[in-house]
C-alpha positions in Angstrom: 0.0 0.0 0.0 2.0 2.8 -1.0 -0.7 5.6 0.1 0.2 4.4 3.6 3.6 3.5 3.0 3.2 -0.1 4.7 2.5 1.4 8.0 0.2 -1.0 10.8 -0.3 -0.7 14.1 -2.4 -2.8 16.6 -5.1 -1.2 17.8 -4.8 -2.8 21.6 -7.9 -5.0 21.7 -6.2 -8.6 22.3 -3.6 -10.5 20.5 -4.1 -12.2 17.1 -3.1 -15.6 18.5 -6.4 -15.5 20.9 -8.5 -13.8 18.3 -12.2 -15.2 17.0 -14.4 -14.1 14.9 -17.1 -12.5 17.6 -13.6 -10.7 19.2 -12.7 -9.4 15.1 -17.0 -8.5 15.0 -16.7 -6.2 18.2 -13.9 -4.7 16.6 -15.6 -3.9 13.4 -18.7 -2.8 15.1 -16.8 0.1 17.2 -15.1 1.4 13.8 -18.4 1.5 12.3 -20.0 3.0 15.7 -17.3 5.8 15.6 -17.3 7.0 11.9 -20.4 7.3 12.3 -20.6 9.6 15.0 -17.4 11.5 13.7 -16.2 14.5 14.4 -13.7 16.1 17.1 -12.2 13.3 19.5 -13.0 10.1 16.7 -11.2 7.3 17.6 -10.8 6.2 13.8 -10.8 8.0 10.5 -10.6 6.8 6.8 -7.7 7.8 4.4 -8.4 7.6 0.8 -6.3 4.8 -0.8 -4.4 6.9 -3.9 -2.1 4.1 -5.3 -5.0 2.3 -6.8 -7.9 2.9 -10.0 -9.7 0.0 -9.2 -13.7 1.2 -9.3 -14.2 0.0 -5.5 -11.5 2.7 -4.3 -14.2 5.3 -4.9 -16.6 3.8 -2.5 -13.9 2.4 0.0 -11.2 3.6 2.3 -8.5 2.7 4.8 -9.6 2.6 8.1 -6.5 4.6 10.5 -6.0 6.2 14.1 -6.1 9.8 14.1 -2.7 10.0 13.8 -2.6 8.2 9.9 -1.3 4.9 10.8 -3.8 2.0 9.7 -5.5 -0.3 11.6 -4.1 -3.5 12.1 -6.2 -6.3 14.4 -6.4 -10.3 13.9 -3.7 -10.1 10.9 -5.6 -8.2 8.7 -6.4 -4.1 8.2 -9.5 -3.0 7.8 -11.5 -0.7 5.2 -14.9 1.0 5.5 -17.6 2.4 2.7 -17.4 6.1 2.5 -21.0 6.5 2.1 -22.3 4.0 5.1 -19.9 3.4 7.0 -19.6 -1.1 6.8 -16.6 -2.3 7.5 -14.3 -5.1 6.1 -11.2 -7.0 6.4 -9.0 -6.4 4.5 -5.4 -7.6 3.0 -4.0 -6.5 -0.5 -3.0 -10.3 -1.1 -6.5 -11.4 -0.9 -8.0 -9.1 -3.5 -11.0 -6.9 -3.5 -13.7 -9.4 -4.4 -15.9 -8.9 -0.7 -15.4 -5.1 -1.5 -16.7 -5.3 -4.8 -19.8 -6.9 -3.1 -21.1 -4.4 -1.0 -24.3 -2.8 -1.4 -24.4 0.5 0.0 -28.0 0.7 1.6 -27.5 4.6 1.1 -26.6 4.3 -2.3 -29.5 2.3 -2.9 -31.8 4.5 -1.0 -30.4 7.7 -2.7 -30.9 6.1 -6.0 -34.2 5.2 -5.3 -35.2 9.0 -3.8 -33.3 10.0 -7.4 -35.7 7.5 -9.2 -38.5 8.4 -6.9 -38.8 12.2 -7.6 -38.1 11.6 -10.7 -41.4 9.4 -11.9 -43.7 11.0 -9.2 -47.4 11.0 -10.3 -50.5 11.1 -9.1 -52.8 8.6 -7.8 -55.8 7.8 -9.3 -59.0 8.0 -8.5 -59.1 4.5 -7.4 -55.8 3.9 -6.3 -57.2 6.8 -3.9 -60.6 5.1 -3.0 -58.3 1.8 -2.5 -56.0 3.3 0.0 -59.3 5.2 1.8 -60.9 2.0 2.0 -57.8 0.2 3.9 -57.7 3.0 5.9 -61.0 3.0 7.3 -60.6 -0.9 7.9 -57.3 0.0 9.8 -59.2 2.1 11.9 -62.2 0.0 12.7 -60.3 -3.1 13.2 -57.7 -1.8 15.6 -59.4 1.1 17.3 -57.6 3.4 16.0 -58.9 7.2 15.4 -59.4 8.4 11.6 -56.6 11.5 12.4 -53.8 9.2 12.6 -53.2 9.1 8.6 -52.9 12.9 9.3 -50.1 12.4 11.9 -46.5 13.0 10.3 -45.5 10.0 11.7 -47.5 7.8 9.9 -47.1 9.7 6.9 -43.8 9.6 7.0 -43.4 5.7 7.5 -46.1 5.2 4.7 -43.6 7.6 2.5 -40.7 5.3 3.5 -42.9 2.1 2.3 -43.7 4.0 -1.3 -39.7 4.8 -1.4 -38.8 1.0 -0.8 -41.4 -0.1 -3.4 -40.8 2.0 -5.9 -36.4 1.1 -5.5 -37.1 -2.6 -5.2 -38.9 -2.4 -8.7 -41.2 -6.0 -8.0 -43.9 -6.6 -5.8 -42.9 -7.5 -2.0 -45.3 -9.1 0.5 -46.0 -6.5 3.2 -45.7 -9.2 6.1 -42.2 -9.7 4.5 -41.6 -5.9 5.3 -43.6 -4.4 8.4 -42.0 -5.1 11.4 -43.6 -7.2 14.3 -45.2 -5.5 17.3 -42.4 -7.0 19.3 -39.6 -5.4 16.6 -40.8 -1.9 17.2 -41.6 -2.3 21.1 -37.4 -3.1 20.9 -36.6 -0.6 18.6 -38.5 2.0 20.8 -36.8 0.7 24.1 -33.5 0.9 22.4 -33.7 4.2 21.1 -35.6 5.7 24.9 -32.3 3.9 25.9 -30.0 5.6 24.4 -32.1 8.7 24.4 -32.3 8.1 28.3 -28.3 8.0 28.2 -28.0 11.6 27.0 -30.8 12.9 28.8 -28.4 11.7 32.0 -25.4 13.3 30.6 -27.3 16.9 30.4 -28.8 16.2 33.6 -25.5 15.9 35.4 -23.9 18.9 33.8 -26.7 21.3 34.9 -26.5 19.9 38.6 -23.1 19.9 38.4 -23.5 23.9 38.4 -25.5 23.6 41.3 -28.7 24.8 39.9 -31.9 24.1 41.0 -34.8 21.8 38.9 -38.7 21.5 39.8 -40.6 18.8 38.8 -44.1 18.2 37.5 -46.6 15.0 37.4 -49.0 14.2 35.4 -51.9 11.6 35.9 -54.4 10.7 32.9 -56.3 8.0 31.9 -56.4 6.4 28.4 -60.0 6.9 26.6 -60.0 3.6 24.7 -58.2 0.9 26.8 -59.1 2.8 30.6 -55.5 2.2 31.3 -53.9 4.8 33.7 -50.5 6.7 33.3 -47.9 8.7 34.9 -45.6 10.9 33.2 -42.0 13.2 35.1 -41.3 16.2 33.9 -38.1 18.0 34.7 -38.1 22.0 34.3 -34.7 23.7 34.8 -32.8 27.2 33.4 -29.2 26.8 32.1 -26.7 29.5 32.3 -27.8 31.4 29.7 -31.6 31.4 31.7 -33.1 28.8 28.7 -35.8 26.9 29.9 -35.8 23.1 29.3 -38.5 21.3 29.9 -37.7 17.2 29.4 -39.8 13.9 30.1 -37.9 11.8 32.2 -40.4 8.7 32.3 -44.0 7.7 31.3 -45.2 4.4 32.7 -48.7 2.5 33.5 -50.4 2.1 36.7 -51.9 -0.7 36.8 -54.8 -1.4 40.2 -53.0 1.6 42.1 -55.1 4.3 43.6 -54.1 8.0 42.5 -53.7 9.0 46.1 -50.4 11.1 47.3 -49.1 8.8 49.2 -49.2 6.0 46.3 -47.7 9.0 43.2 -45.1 10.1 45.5 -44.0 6.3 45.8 -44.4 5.9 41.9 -42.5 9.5 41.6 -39.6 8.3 44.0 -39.6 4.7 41.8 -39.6 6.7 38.8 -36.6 8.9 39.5 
């Protein structure tokens, strides 16, 4: 590699000799975690390789430290797609052929917004009638009010269905697409998690200043389903006297009475 003039380092996560392939997948997973959150402070970065026209050298680079050395782990360097980030093993003597066979998912969703606004047209009359008709079935078979295909939520995940369609080019079964109740109740959990985490990391900064919050709770009772919640709010001014306002944790109660004795336990739980 004469870009990088030969130069590999190991990146201290264990010795090749006691390497496997989950111990090589961790490692692969933290490059991709870290180029994608980029900027100041990355632990990795990617360095064009210039020696070489092959056509995969425009969507691939060398994966280094910050300082330009290359990544060397489990005998091999490693190389990542500009565009999304996926990251392979790599070694010049064993050729190019898994890089070659990547499919960018960003690629493939750009070309399909591309091919998307390019053919937009309206629906017909009864395409239009069809998709009414579903929609009023939706509603009456899971209880569900006739303003949610005006939320931008579900407008926007209906958009995201059209743009997958309309990229894939055939028909696709929509069980084989939709995710399972139990799919989204995970995704949501995951993201609250990782939501939660930063929501901490605020937290502790404005206390660290040693300035004060208030609190507020909120009690309701779902219409449909007579199930009853309870939501935290946090209200607090920064330095610059902003006000943030943030929701710390919504939960059920399930066969509790709303009395102050029983929401200043479920407030204290809560916290």
């Amino acid at each position: 590699m004469n870009a990088l003039d030969g130069k590999m380092v190991d990146v201290g996560v264990g010795s090749s000799s006691a390497s496997s392939k989950p111990d090589m997948m961790k490692l692969k997973n933290a490059i991709h975690r870290a180029l994608q959150k980029g900027g100041p402070g990355a632990q990795f970065v990617l360095k064009e390789e210039k020696a070489s026209f092959a056509q995969c050298w425009q969507r691939f680079a060398h994966v280094c430290h910050t300082d330009g050395t290359p990544v060397k782990e489990f005998d091999t360097g490693y190389m990542a797609c500009t565009k999304c980030h996926a990251v392979y093993a790599y070694e010049m003597r064993h050729g190019t052929s898994s890089l070659n066979g990547h499919r960018c998912r960003l690629v493939a969703a750009d070309a399909g917004a591309m091919r998307l606004f390019a053919t937009t047209v309206q629906p017909t009359t009864s395409q239009k009638r069809q998709v009414a008709r579903s929609a009023a079935m939706m509603c009456c078979e899971d209880l569900r009010p006739f303003s949610i295909v005006e939320d931008a939520g579900f407008r926007r995940y209906s958009q995201v269905l059209l743009d997958i369609g309309i990229s894939v080019g055939r028909g696709m079964k929509v069980d084989d697409l939709i995710p399972s109740r139990f799919t989204v109740k995970c995704q949501v959990m995951g993201d609250a998690e990782s939501l939660r985490d930063v929501v901490k990391a605020k937290l502790k900064e404005h206390f660290a200043e040693k300035i004060h919050a208030g609190f507020t709770v909120n009690l309701w009772t779902d219409s449909i389903k007579r199930t009853s919640f309870m939501s935290i709010t946090i209200h607090y001014i920064d330095g610059a006297f902003k006000l943030h306002v943030r929701t710390l944790q919504v939960w059920p109660l399930h066969d509790e009475s709303h009395t102050a004795v029983c929401v200043l336990k479920a407030f204290k739980e809560g916290l």
